[in-house]
mmCIF file of the protein (N, C-alpha, C, O) and its ligand, coordinates in Angstrom:
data_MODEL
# 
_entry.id   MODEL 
# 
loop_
_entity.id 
_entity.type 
_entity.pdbx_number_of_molecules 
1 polymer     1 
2 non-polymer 1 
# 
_entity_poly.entity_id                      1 
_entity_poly.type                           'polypeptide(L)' 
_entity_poly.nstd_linkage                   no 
_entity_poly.nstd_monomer                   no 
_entity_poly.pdbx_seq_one_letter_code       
;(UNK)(UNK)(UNK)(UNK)(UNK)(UNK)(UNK)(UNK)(UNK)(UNK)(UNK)(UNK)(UNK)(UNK)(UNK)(UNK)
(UNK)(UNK)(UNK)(UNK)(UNK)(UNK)(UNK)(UNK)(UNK)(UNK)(UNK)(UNK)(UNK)(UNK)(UNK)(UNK)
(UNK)(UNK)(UNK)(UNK)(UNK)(UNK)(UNK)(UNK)(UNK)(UNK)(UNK)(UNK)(UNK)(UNK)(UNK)(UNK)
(UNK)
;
_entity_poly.pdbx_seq_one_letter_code_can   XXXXXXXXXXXXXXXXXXXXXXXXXXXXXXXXXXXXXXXXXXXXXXXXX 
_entity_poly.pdbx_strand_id                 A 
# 
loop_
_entity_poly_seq.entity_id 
_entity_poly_seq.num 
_entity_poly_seq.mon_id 
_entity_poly_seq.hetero 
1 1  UNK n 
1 2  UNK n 
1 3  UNK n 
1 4  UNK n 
1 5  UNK n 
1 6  UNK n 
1 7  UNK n 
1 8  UNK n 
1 9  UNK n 
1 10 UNK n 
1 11 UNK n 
1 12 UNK n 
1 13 UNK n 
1 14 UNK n 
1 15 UNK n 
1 16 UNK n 
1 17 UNK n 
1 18 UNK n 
1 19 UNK n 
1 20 UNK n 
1 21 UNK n 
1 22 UNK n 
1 23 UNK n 
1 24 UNK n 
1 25 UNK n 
1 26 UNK n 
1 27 UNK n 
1 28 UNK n 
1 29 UNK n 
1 30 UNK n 
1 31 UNK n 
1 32 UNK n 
1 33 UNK n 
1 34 UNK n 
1 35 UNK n 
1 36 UNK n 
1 37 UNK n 
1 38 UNK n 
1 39 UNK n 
1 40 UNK n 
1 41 UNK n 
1 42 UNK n 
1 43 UNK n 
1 44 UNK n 
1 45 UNK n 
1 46 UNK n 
1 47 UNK n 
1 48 UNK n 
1 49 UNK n 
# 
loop_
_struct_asym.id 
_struct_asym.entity_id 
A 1 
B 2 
# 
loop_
_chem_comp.id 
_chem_comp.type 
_chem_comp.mon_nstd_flag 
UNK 'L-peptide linking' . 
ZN  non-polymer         . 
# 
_pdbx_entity_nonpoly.entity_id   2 
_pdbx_entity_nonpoly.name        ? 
_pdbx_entity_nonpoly.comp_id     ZN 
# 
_pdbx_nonpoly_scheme.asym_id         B 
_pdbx_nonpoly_scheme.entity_id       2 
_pdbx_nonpoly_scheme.mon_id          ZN 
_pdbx_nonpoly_scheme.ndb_seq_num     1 
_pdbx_nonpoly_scheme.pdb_seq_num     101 
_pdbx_nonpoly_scheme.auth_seq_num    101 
_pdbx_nonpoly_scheme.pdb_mon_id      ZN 
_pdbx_nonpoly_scheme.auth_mon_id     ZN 
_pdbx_nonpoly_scheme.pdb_strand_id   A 
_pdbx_nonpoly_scheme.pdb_ins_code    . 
# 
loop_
_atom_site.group_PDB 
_atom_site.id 
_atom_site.type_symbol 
_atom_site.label_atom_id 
_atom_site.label_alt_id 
_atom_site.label_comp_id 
_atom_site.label_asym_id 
_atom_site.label_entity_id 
_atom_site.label_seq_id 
_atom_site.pdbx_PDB_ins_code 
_atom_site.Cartn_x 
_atom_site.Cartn_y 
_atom_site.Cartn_z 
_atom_site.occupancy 
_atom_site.B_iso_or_equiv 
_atom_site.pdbx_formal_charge 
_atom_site.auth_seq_id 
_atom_site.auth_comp_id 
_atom_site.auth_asym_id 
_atom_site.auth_atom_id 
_atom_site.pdbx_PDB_model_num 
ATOM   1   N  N  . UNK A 1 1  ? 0.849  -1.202 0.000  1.00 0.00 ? 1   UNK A N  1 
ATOM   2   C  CA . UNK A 1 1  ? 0.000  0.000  0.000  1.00 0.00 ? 1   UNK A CA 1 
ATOM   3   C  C  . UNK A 1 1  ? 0.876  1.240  0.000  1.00 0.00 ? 1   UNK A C  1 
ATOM   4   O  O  . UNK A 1 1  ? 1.571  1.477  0.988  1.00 0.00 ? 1   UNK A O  1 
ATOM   5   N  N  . UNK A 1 2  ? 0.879  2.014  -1.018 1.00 0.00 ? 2   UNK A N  1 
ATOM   6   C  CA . UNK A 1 2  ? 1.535  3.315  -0.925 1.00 0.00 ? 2   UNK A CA 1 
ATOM   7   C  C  . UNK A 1 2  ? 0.937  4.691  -0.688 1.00 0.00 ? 2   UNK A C  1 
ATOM   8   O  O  . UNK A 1 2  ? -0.138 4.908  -1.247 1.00 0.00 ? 2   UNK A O  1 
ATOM   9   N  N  . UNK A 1 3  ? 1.409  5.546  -0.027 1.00 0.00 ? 3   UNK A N  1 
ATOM   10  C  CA . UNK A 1 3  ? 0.785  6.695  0.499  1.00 0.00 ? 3   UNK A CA 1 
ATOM   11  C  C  . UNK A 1 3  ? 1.758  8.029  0.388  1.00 0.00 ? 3   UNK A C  1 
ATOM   12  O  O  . UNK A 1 3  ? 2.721  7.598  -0.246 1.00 0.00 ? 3   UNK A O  1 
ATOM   13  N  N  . UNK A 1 4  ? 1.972  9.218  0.631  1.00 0.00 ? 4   UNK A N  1 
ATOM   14  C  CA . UNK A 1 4  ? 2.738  10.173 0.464  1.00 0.00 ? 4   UNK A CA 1 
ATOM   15  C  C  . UNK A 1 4  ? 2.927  10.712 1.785  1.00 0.00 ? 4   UNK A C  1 
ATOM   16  O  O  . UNK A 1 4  ? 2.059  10.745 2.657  1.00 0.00 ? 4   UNK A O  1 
ATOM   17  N  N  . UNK A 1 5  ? 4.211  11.170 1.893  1.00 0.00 ? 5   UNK A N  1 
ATOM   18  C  CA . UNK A 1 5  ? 4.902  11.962 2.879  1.00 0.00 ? 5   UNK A CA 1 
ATOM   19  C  C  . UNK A 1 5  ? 3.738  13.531 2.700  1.00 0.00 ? 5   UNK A C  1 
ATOM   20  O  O  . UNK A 1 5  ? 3.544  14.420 1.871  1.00 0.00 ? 5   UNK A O  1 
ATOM   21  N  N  . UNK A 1 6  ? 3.024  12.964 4.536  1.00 0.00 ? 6   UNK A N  1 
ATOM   22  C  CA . UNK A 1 6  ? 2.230  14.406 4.445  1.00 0.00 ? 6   UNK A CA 1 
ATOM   23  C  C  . UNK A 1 6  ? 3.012  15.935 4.243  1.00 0.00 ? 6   UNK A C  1 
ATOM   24  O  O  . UNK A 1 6  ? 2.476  16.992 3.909  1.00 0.00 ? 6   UNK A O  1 
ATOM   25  N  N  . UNK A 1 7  ? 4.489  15.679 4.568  1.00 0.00 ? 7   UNK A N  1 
ATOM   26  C  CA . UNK A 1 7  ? 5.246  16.908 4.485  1.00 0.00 ? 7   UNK A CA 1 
ATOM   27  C  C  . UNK A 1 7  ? 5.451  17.546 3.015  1.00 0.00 ? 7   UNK A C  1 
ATOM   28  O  O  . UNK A 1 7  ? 5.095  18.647 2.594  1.00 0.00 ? 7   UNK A O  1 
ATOM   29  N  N  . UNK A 1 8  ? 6.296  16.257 2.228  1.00 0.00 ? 8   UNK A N  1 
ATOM   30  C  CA . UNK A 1 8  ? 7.053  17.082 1.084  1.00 0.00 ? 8   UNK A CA 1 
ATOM   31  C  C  . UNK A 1 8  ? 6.038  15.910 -0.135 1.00 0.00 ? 8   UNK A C  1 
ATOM   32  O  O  . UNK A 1 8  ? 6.429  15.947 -1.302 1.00 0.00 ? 8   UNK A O  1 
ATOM   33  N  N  . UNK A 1 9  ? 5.040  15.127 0.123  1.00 0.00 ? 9   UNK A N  1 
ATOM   34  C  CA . UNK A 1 9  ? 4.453  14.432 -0.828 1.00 0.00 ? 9   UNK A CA 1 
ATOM   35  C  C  . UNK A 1 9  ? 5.197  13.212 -1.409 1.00 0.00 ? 9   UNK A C  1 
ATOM   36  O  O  . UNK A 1 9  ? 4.717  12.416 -2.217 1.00 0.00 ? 9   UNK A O  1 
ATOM   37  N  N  . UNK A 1 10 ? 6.415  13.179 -0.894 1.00 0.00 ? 10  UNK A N  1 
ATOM   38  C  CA . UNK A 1 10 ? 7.125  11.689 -1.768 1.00 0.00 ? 10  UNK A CA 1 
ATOM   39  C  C  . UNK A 1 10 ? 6.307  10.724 -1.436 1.00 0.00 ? 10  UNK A C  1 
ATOM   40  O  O  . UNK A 1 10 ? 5.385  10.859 -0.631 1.00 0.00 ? 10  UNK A O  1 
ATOM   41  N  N  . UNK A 1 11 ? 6.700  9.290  -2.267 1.00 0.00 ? 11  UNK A N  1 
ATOM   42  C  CA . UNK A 1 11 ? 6.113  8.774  -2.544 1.00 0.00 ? 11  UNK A CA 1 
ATOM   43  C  C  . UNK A 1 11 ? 6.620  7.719  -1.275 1.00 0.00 ? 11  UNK A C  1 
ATOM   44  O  O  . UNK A 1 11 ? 7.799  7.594  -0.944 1.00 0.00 ? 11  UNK A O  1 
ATOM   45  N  N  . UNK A 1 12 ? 5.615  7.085  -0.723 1.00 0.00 ? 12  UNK A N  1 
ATOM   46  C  CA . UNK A 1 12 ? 6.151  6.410  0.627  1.00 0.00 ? 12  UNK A CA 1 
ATOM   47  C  C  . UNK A 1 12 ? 5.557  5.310  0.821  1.00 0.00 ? 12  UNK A C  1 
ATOM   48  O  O  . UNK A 1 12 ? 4.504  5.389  0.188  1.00 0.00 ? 12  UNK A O  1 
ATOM   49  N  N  . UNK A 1 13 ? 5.641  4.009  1.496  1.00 0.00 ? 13  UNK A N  1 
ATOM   50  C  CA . UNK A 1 13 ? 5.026  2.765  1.683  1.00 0.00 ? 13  UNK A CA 1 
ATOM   51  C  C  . UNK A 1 13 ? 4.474  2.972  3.301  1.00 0.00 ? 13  UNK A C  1 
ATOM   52  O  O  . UNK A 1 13 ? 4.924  3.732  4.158  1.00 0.00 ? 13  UNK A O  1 
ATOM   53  N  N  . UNK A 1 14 ? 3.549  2.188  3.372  1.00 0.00 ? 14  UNK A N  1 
ATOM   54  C  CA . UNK A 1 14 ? 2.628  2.347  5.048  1.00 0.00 ? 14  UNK A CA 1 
ATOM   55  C  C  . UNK A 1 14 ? 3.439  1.680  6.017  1.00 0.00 ? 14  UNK A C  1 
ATOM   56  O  O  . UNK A 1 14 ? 3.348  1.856  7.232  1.00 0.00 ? 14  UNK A O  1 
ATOM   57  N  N  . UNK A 1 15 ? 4.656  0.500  5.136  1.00 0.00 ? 15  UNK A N  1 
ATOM   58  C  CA . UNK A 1 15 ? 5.660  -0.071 6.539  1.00 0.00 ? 15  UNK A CA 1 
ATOM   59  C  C  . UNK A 1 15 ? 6.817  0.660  6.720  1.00 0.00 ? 15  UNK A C  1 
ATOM   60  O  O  . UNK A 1 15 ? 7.839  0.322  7.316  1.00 0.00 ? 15  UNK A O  1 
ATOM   61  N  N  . UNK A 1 16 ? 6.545  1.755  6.115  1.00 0.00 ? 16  UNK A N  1 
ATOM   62  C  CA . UNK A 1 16 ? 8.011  2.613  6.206  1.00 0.00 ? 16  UNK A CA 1 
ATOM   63  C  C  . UNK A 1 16 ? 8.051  3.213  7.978  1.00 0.00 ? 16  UNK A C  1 
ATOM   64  O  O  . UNK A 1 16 ? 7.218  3.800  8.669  1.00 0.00 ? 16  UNK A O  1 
ATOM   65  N  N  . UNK A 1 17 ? 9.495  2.705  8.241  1.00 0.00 ? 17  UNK A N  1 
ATOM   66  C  CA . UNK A 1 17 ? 9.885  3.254  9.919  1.00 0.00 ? 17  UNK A CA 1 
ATOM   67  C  C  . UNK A 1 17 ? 9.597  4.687  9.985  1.00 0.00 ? 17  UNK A C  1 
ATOM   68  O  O  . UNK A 1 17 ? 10.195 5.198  10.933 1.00 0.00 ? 17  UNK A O  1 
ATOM   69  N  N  . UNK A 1 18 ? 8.897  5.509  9.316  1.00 0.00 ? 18  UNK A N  1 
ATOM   70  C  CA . UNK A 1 18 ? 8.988  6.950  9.274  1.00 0.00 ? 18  UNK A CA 1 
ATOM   71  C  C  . UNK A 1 18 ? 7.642  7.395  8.933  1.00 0.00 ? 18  UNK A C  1 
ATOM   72  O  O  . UNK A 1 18 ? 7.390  8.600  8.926  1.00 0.00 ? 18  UNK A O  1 
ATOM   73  N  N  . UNK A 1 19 ? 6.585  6.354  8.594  1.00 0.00 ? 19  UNK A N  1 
ATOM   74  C  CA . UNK A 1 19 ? 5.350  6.551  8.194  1.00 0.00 ? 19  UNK A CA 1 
ATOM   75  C  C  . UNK A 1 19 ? 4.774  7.811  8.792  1.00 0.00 ? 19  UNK A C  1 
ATOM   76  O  O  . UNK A 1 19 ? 5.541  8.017  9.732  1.00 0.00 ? 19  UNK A O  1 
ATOM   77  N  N  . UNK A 1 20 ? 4.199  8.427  8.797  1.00 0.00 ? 20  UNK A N  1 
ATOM   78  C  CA . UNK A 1 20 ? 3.271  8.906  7.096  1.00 0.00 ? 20  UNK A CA 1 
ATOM   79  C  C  . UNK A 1 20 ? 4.067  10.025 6.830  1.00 0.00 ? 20  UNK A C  1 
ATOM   80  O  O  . UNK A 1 20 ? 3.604  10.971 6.193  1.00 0.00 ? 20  UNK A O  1 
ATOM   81  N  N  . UNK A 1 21 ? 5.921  10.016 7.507  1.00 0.00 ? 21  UNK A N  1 
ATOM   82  C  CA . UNK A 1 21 ? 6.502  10.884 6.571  1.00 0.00 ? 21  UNK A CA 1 
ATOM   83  C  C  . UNK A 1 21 ? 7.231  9.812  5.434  1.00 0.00 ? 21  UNK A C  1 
ATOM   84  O  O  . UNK A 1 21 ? 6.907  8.641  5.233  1.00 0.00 ? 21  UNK A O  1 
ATOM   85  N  N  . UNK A 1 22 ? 8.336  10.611 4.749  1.00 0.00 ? 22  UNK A N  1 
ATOM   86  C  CA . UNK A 1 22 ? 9.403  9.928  4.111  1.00 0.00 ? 22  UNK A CA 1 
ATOM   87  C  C  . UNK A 1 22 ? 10.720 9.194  5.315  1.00 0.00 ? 22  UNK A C  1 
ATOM   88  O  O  . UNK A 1 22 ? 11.133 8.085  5.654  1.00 0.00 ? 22  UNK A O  1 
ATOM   89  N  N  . UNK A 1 23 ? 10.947 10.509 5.587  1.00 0.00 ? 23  UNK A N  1 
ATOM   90  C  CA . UNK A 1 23 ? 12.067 10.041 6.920  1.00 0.00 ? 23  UNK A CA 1 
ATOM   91  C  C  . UNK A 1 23 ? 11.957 11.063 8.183  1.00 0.00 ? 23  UNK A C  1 
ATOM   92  O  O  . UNK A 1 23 ? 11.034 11.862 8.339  1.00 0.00 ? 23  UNK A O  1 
ATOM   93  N  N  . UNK A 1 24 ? 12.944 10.908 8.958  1.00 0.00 ? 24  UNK A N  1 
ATOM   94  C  CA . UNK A 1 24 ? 12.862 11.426 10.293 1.00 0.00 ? 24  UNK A CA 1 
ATOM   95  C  C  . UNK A 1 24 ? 13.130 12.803 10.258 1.00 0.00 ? 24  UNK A C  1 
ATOM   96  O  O  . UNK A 1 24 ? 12.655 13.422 11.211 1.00 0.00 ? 24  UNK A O  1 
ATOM   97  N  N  . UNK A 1 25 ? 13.985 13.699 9.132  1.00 0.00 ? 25  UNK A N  1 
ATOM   98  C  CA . UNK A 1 25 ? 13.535 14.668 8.578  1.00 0.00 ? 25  UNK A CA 1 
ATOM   99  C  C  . UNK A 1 25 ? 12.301 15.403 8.465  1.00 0.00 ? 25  UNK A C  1 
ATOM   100 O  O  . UNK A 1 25 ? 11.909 16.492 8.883  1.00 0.00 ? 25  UNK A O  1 
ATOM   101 N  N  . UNK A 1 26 ? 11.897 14.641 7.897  1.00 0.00 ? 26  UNK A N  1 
ATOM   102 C  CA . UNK A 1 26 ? 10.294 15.055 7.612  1.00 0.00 ? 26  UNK A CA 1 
ATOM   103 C  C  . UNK A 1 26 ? 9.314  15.551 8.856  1.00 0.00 ? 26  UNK A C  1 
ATOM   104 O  O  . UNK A 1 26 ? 8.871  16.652 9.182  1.00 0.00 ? 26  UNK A O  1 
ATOM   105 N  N  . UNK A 1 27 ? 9.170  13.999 9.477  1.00 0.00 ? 27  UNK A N  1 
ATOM   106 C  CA . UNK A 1 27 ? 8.709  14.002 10.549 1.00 0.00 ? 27  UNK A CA 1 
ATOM   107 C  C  . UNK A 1 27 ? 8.664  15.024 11.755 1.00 0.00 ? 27  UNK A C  1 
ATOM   108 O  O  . UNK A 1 27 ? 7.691  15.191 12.490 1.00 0.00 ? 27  UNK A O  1 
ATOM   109 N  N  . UNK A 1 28 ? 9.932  15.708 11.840 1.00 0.00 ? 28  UNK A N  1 
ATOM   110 C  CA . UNK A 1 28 ? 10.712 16.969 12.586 1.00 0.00 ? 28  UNK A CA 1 
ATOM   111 C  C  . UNK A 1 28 ? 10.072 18.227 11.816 1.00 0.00 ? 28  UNK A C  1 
ATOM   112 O  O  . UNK A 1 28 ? 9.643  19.275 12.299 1.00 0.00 ? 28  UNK A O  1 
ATOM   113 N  N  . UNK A 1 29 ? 10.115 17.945 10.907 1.00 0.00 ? 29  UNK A N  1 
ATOM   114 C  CA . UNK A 1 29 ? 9.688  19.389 9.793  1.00 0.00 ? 29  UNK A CA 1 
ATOM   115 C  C  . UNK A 1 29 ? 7.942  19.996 10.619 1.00 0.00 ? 29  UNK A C  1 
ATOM   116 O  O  . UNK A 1 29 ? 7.508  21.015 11.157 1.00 0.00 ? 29  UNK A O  1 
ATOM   117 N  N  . UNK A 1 30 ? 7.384  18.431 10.211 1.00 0.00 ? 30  UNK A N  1 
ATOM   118 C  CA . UNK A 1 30 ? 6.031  18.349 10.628 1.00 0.00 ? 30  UNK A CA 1 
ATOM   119 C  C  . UNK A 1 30 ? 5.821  18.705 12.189 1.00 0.00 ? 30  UNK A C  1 
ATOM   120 O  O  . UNK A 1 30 ? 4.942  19.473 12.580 1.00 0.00 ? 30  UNK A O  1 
ATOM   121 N  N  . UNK A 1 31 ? 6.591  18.156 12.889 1.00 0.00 ? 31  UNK A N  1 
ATOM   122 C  CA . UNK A 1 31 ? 6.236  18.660 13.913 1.00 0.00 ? 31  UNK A CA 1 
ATOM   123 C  C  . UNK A 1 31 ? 6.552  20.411 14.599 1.00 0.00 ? 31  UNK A C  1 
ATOM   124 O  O  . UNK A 1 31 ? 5.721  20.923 15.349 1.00 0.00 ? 31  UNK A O  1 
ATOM   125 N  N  . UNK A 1 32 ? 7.459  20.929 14.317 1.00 0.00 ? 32  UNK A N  1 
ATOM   126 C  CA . UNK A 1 32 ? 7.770  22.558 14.166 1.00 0.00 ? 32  UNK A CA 1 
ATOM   127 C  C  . UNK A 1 32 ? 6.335  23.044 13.454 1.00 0.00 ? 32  UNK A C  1 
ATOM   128 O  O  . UNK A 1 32 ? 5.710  23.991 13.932 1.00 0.00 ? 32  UNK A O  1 
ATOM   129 N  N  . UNK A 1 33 ? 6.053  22.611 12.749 1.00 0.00 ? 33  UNK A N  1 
ATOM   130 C  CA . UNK A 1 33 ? 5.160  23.088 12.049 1.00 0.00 ? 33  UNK A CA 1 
ATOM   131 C  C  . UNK A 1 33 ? 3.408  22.958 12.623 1.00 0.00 ? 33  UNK A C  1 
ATOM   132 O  O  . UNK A 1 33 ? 2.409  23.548 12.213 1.00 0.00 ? 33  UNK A O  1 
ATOM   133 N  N  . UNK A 1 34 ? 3.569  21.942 13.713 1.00 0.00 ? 34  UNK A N  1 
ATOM   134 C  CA . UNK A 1 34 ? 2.483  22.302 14.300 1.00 0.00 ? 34  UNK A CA 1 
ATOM   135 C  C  . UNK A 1 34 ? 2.629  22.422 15.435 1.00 0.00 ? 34  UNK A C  1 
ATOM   136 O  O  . UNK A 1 34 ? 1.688  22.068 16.146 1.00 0.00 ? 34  UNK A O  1 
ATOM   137 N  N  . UNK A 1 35 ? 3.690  22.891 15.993 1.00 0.00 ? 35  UNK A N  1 
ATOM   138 C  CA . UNK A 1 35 ? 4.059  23.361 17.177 1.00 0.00 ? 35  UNK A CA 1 
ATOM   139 C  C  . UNK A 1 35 ? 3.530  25.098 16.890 1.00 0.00 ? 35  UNK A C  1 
ATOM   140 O  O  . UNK A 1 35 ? 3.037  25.942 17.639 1.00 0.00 ? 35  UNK A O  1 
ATOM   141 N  N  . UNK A 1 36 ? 3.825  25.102 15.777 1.00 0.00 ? 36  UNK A N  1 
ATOM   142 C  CA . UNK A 1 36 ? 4.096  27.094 14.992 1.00 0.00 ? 36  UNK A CA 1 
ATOM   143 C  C  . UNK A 1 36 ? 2.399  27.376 15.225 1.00 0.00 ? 36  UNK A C  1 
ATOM   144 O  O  . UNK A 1 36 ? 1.933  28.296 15.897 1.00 0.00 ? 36  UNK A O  1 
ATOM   145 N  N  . UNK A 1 37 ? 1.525  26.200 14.394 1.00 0.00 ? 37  UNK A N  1 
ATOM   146 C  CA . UNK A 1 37 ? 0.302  26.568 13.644 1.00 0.00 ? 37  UNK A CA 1 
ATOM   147 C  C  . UNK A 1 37 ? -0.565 25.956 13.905 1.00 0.00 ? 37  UNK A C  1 
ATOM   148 O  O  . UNK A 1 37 ? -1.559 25.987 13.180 1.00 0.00 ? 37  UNK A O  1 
ATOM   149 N  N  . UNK A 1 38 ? -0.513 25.005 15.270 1.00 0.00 ? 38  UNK A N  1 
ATOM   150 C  CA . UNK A 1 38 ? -1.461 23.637 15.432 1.00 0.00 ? 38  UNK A CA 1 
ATOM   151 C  C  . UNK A 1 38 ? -2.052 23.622 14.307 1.00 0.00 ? 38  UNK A C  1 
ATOM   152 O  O  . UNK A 1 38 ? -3.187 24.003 14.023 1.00 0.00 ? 38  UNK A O  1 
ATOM   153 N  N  . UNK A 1 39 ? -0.954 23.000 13.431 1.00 0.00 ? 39  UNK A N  1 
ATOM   154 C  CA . UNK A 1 39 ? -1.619 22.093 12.551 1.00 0.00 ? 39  UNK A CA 1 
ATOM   155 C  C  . UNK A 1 39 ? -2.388 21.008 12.130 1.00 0.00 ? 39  UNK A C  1 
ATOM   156 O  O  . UNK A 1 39 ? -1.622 20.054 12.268 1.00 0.00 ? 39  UNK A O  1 
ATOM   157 N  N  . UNK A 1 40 ? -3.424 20.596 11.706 1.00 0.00 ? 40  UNK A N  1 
ATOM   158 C  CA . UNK A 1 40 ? -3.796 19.668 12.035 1.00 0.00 ? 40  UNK A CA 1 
ATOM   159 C  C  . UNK A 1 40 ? -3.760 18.401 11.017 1.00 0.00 ? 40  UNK A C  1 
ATOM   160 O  O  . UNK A 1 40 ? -3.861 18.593 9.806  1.00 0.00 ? 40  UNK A O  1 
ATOM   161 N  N  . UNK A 1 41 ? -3.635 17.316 11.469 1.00 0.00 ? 41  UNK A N  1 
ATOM   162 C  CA . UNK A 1 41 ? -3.203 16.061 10.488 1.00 0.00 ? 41  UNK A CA 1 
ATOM   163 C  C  . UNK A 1 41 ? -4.901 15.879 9.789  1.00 0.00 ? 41  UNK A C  1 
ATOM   164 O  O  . UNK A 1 41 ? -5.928 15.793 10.463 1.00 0.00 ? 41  UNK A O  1 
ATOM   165 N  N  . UNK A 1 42 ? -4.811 15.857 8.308  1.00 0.00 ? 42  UNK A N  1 
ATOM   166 C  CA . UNK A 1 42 ? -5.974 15.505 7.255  1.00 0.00 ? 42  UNK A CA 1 
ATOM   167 C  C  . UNK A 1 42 ? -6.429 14.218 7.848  1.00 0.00 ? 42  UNK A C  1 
ATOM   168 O  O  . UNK A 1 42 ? -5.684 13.329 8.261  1.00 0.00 ? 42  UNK A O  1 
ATOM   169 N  N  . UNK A 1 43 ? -7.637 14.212 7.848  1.00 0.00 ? 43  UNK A N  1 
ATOM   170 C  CA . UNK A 1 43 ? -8.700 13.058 8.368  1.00 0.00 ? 43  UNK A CA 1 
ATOM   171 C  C  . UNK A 1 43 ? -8.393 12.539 7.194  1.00 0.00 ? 43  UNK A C  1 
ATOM   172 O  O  . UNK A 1 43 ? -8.939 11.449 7.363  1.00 0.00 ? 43  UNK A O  1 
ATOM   173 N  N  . UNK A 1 44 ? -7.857 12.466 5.934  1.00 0.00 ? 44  UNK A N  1 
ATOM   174 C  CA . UNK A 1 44 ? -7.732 11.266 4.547  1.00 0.00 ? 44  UNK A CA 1 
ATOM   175 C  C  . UNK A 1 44 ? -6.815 10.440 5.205  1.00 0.00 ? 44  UNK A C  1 
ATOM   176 O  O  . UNK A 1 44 ? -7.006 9.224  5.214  1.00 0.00 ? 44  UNK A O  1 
ATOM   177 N  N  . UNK A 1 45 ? -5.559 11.083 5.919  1.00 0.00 ? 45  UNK A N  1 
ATOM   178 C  CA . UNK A 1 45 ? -5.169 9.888  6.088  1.00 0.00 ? 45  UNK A CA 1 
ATOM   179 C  C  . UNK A 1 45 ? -5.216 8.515  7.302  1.00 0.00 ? 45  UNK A C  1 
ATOM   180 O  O  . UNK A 1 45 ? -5.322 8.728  8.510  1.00 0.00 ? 45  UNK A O  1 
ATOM   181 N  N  . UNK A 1 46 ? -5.165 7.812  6.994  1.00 0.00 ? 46  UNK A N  1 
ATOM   182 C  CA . UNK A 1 46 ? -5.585 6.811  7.568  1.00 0.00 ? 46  UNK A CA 1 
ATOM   183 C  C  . UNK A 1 46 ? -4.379 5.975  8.205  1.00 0.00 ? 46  UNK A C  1 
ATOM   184 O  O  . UNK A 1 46 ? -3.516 5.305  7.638  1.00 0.00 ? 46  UNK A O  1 
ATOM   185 N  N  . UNK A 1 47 ? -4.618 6.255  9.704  1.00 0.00 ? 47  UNK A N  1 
ATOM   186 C  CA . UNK A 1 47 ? -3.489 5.711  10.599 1.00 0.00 ? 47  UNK A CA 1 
ATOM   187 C  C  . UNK A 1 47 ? -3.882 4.731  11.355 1.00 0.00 ? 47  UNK A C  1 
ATOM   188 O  O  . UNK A 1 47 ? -4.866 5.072  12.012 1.00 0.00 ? 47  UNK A O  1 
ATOM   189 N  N  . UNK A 1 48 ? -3.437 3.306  11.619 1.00 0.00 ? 48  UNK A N  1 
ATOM   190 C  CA . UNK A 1 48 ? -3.751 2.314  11.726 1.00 0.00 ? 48  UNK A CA 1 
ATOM   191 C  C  . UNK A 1 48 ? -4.380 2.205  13.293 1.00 0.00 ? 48  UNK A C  1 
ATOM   192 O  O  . UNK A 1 48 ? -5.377 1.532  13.558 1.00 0.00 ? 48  UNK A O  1 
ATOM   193 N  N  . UNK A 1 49 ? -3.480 3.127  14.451 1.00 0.00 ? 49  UNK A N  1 
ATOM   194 C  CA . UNK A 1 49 ? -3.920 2.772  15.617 1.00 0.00 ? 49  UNK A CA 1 
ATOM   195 C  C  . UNK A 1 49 ? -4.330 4.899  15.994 1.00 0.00 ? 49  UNK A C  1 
ATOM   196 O  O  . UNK A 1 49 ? -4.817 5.253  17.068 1.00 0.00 ? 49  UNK A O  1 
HETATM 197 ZN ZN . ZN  B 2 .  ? 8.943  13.802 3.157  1.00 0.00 2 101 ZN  A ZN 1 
# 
C-alpha cells in the first residue's frame, strides 16, 4: 500500500519506519510546524492505531 509523505508528498510505503513521513527529517519538519500553527493532520489519512 503506498501513500505520500504528508510533508514534502514523496512517494512512501505504510511499513516505512517513518510513516506517514518519508524520513525522520520530515517528521521533525512536521512537527515545528504544528508546534508554529497547530496544525492539524488531514482526516484522509488513515493511521492504523
Ligand atoms: Zn517527506
Amino acid at each position: 500500500m503506498k501513500s505520500n509523505c504528508i510533508n514534502c508528498q514523496k512517494e512512501i510505503d505504510k511499513q516505512d519506519k517513518y510513516f506517514p513521513f518519508c524520513s525522520d527529517k520530515c517528521s521533525k519538519v512536521d512537527l515545528f510546524r504544528w508546534l508554529d500553527n497547530r496544525y492539524v493532520i488531514s482526516k484522509d489519512i488513515d493511521f492504523d492505531n
